[in-house]
C-alpha positions in Angstrom: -72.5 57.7 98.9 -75.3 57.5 96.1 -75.5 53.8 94.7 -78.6 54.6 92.8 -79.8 51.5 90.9 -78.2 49.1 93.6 -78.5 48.5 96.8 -75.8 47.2 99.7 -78.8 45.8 101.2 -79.6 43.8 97.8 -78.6 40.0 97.3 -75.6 40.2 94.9 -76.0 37.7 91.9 -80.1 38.5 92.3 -81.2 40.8 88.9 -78.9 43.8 88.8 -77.0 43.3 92.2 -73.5 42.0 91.7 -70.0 43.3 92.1 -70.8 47.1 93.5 -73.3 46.1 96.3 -70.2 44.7 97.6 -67.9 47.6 97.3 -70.6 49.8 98.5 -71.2 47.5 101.4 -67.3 46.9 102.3 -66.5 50.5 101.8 -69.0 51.9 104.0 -68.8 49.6 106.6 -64.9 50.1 106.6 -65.0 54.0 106.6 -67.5 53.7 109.4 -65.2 51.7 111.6 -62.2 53.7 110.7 -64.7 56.7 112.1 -66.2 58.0 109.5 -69.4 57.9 109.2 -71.8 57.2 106.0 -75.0 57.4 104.7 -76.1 56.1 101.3 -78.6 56.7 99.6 -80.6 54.5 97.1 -83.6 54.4 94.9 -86.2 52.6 97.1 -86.7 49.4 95.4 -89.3 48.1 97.5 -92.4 49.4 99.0 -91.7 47.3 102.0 -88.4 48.7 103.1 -88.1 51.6 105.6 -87.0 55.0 104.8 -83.5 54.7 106.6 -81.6 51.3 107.6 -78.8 51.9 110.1 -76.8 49.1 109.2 -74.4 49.7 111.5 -73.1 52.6 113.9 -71.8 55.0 111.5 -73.5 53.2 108.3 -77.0 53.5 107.2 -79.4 53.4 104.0 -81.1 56.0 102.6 -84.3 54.7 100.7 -85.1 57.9 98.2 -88.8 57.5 96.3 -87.8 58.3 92.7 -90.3 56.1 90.6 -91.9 53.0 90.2 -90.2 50.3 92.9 -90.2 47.9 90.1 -89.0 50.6 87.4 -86.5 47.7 84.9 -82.7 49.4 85.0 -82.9 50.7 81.6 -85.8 53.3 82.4 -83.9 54.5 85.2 -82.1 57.6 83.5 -85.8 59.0 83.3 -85.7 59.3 87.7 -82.2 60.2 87.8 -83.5 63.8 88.7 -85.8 62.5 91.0 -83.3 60.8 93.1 -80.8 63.9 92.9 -83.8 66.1 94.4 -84.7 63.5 97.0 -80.7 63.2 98.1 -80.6 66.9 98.2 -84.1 67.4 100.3 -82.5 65.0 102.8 -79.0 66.1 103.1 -80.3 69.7 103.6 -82.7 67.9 107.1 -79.5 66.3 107.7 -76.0 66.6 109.6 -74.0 67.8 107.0 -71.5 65.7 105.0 -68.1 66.6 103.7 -68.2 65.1 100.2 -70.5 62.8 97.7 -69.3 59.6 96.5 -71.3 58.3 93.6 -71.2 55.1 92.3 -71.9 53.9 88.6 -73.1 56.5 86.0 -76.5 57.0 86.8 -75.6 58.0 90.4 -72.7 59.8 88.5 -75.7 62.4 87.0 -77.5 62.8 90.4 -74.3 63.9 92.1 -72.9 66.1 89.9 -76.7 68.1 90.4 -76.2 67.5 94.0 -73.1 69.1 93.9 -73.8 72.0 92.4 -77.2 72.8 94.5 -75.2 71.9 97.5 -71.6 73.2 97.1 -70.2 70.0 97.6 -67.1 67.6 96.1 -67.8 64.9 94.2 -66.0 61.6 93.9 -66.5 59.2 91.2 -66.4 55.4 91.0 -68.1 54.3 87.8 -67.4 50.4 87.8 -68.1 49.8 84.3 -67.5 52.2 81.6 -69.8 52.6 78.2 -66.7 53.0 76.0 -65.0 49.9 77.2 -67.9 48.0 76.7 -68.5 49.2 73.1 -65.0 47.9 72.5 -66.0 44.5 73.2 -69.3 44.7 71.3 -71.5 45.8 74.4 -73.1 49.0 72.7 -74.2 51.3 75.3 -76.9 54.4 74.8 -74.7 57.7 73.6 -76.5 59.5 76.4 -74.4 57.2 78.7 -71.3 57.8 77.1 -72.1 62.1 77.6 -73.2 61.4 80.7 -70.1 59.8 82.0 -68.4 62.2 79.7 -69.6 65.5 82.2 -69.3 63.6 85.5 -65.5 62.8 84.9 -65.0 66.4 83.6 -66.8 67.8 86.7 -65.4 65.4 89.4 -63.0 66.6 92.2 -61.9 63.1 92.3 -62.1 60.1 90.1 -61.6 56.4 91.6 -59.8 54.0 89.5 -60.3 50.1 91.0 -56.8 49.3 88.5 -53.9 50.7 86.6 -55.7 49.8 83.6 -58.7 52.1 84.3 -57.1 55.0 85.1 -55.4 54.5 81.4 -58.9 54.1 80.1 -60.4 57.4 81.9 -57.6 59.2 80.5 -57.5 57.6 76.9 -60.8 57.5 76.2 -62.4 60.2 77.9 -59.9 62.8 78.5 -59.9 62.5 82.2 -57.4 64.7 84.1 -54.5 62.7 84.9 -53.9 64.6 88.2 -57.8 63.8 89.7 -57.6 60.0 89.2 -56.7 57.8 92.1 -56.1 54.0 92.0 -58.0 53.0 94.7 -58.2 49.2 94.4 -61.2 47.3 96.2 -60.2 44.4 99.1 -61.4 41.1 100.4 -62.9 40.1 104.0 -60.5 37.7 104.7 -62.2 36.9 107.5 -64.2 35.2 105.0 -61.9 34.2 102.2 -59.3 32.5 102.7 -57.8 29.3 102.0 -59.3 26.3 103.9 -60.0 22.5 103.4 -61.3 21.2 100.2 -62.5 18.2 101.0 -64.6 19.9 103.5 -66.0 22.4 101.2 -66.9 19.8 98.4 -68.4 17.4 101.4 -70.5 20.7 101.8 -71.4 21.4 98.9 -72.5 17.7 97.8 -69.5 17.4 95.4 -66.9 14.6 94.7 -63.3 13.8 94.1 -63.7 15.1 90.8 -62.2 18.2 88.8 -64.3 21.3 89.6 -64.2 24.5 87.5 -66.4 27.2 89.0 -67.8 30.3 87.7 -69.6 33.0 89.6 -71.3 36.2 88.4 -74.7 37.6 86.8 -75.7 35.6 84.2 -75.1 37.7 81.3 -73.3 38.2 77.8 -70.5 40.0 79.2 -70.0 37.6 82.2 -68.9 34.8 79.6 -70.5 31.8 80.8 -70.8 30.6 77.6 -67.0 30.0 77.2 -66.9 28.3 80.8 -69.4 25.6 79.7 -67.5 25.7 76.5 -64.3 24.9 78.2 -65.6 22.4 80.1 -66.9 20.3 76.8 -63.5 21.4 75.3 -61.5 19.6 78.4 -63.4 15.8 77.7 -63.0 14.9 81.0 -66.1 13.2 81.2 -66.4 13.3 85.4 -65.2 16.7 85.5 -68.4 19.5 86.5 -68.8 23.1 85.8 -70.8 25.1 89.1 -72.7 27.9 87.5 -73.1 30.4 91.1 -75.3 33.1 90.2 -78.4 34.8 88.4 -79.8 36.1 85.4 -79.5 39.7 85.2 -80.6 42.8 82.8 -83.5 42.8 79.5 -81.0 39.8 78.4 -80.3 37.9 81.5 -83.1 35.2 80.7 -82.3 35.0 77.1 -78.8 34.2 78.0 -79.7 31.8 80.8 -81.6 29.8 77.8 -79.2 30.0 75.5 -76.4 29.1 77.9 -78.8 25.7 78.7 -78.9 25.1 75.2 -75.1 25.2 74.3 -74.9 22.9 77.5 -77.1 20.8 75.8 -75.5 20.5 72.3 -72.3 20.4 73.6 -73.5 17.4 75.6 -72.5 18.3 79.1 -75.8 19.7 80.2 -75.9 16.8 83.2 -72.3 18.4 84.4 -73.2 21.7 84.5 -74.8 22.6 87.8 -76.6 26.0 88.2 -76.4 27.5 91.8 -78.6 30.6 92.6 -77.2 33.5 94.0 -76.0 32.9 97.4 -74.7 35.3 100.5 -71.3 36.8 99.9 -70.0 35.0 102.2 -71.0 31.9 101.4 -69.2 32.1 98.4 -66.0 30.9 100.0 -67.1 27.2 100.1 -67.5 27.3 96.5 -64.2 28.9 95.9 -62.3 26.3 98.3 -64.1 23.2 96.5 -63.0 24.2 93.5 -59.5 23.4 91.4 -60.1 26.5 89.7 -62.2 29.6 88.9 -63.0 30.4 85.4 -63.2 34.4 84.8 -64.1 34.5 80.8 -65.9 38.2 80.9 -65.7 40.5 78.2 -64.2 43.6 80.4 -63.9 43.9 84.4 -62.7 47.4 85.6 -61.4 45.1 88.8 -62.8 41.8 88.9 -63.7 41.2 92.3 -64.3 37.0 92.1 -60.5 37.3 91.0 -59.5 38.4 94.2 -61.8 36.4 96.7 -60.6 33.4 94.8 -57.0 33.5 95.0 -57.7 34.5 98.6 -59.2 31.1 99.2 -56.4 29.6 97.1 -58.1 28.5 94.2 -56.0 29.4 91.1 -57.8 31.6 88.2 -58.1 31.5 84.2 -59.1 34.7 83.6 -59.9 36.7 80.7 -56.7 39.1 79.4 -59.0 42.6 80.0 -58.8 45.1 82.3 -58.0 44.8 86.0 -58.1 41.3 85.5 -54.9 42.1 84.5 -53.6 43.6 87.4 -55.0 40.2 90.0 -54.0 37.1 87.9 -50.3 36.9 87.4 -49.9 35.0 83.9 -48.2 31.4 85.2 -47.9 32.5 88.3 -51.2 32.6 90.5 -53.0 31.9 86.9 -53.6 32.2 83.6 -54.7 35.5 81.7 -56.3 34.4 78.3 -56.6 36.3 75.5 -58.8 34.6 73.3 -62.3 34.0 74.1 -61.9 30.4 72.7 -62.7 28.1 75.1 -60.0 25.6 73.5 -57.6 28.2 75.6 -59.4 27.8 78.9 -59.5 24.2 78.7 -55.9 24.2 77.6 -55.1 25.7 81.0 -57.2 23.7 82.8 -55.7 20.3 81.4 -52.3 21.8 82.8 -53.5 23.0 86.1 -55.2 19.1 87.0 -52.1 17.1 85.5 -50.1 19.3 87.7 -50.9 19.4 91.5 -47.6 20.9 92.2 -48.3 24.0 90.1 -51.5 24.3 91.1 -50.8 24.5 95.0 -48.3 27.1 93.9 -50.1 28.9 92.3 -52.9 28.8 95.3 -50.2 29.7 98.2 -49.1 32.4 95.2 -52.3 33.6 95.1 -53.5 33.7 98.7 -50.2 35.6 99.3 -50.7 38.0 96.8 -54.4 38.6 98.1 -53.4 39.7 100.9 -52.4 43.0 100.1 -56.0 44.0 99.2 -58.0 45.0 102.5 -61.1 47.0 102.7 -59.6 48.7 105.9 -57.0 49.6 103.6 -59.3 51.2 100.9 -61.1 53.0 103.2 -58.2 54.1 105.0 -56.9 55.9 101.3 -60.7 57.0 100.7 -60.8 58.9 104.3 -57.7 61.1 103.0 -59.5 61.3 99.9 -62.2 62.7 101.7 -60.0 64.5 103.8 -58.3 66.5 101.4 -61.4 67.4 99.3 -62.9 69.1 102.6 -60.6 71.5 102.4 -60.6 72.7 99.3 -63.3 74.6 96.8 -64.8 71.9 94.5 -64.4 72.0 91.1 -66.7 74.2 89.2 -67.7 73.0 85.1 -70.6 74.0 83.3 -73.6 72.1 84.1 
C-alpha cells in the first residue's frame, strides 16, 4: 500500500490525518490477519521515526525519505517522484509483492510509476476526488484533476467506498465501468457499539442535557460552521455542541478563528466545546454521550463518523452528498439534509429530542444497519481483489 502524505501511524483529527489513516490502518491490519501480508509505505514525516515499523505480524511501515519532514501538504506533488523511486528501490531489496494499492492522488502518481518500472497491478482508492470538490466550490489545482485523470485510466482496479462514487468515476472522469469495485470501508465494533449514555457523558464531564456532536478536521469542507449554526438555530439554551477534532490544511487555522467567531456572534460561544483530536477509539464515548451526530460536510466519498456513529447508536443529520447517502437512511436511522442551512439541522434536531421514541429507533436502526460493515469483510473482498489481479497482465496506458 502507498499512503503517501498520511500515515496509519499518525493521530487522526492531528493536521492532515483524518479519515484514510483509518482505512489504511483497518485495512492492513485486516488483510494481515486474513494472511496476507502488507507493507506500506509513507513519506517519513519525522526524523525521529525508524525506517520500518512492524506494526503487527504481517503489517508494517515503510518510512521513504522524499523531502523535507516538515514539507506543508500542498508542496508535496514536487516529491511525488521521490517517494515513487524510494518505494521502488525498496520493493526491488524486498520479498516481492503481488499488487500496489495506493491511496489518495498523490500516492495515485507514485504508483502508477511504480507500476510501470516494476511490472505490477495497481489498485486505486482515492478518498476524495478534485472534481467533486470543485462542485461544491472546493477548487482544486488542474494538475490534480490530470493527475487523477491518468491514474484511473491506468488502474487494473479502482475502489469505490459507495454507489455514489463509482457513479462519479464513471461520470466525471470516464472511468471503465467494468474496473470499479464498491468496496465499502467497516467499523471495529469491538470498539463502536452502542453502550450506556449516562456513563459516557459521566465520562466525559457532560450533563443531562441535549448533546449534538461533531467530529472531523477542522476545515471548510467539514462544515462546522453549520453545526454551531444549528445549535444557535435550535434556542435551546442548555443544549452544547462538542467540537472533536483539529485544524487541518493552509486554512485549518483560519477556519478554527472564524468558526470561534460565528460562535461568538451567534452567542453560544460558552456552549460550544472544542475537543482535540483524540484516539480512534476513544471516540466511542463521545458518540454514546451524544443524542446525535451532526455530519454538515460539503462531500464525503463514504463518511466514516456516519458509520461508527450509528454503530454506537447515536442517530445522524447528515449532509445529502455522496456516500453519506448510502449510511443514513432518510427518517429511518437519520436525516439526510440537503440544504446547508443550519435552520434544517436544527429542524431535525428539535424532532429527534421531543421524540425519544424515534430516536431509540432510529439508534437500534442504525446499530443494526452498521453491522453489516466489517473491516474483515473488506479485506476479505480486497484479498480476491488481489487475488485475481495476480494472475493477470496489468493494464498497460501510456505514461
Amino acid at each position: 500500500m502507498l499512503s503517501l502524505h498520511t500515515s496509519p501511524l499518525a493521530q487522526p483529527g492531528v493536521g492532515d490525518s483524518g479519515g484514510m489513516n483509518v482505512y489504511v490502518r483497518e485495512l492492513a491490519s485486516s488483510l494481515a490477519q486474513a494472511g496476507v501480508s502488507c507493507r506500506v509505505y509513507v513519506r517519513r514525516w519525522s526524523d525521529e521515526l525508524a525506517p520500518v515499523v512492524d506494526v503487527e505480524p504481517g503489517f508494517s511501515v515503510v518510512h521513504v525519505d522524499a523531502g523535507d519532514p516538515d514539507l506543508p501538504k500542498e508542496a508535496l506533488p514536487e516529491v511525488v517522484d521521490a517517494f515513487a523511486d524510494g518505494v521502488t528501490e525498496h520493493l526491488l531489496k524486498s520479498e516481492p509483492v503481488d499488487a500496489l494499492h495506493a491511496n489518495y492522488w498523490l500516492s495515485g502518481v507514485a504508483a502508477h510509476t511504480v507500476k510501470h518500472t516494476l511490472g505490477l497491478p495497481l489498485v486505486a482508492t482515492f478518498h476524495t476526488l478534485a472534481r467533486v470538490k470543485a462542485d461544491t466550490g472546493d477548487v482544486e489545482p488542474q494538475r490534480r484533476v490530470e493527475a487523477e485523470t491518468a491514474v484511473i485510466g491506468c488502474s487494473d482496479t479502482i475502489l469505490a467506498n459507495s454507489p455514489t462514487e463509482a457513479d462519479q468515476l464513471r461520470d466525471l472522469y470516464g472511468a471503465d465501468p467494468s474496473r470499479i469495485e464498491v468496496v465499502p470501508p467497516g467499523v471495529d465494533h469491538a470498539f463502536f457499539s452502542p453502550g450506556d449514555r449516562r456513563g459516557a457523558r459521566a465520562a466525559l464531564g457532560l450533563g443531562d442535557h441535549p448533546v449534538l456532536l461533531f467530529v472531523g478536521r477542522v476545515q471548510p469542507l467539514k462544515g462546522l460552521d453549520v453545526a454551531v449554526g444549528a445549535l444557535a438555530a435550535l434556542e435551546d439554551p442548555t443544549a452544547v455542541l462538542v467540537a472533536v477534532g483539529g485544524p487541518s490544511g493552509p486554512e485549518g487555522h483560519v477556519e478554527m478563528e472564524r468558526v470561534q467567531a460565528l460562535a461568538a456572534s451567534l452567542g453560544v460561544a460558552d456552549r460550544v466545546r472544542f475537543v482535540d483530536p483524540q484516539p480512534h477509539h476513544l471516540l466511542s464515548t463521545y458518540y454514546r454521550a451524544a443524542d446525535m451526530t451532526v455530519v454538515p460536510s460539503r462531500s464525503e466519498s463514504f463518511g466514516l463518523v456516519a458509520l461508527e456513529s450509528a454503530a454506537c447508536g447515536t442517530p445522524v443529520i447528515a449532509a445529502d452528498v455522496g456516500g453519506l447517502r448510502t449510511l443514513v437512511h432518510h427518517d429511518r436511522t437519520g436525516f439526510l439534509v440537503e440544504s446547508r442551512d443550519p435552520e434544517a439541522y436544527a429542524a431535525h434536531a428539535r424532532r429527534l429530542l421531543a421524540d425519544p421514541d424515534l430516536a431509540a429507533g432510529m439508534a437500534r436502526a442504525g446499530a443494526e444497519d452498521a453491522r453489516r460493515y466489517t473491516w474483515s469483510t473488506t479485506a476479505g473482498r480486497l484479498r480476491r481483489i488481489y487475488t485475481d489481479l495476480a494472475t493477470r497482465v496489468p493494464l498497460d496506458c501510456a505514461v
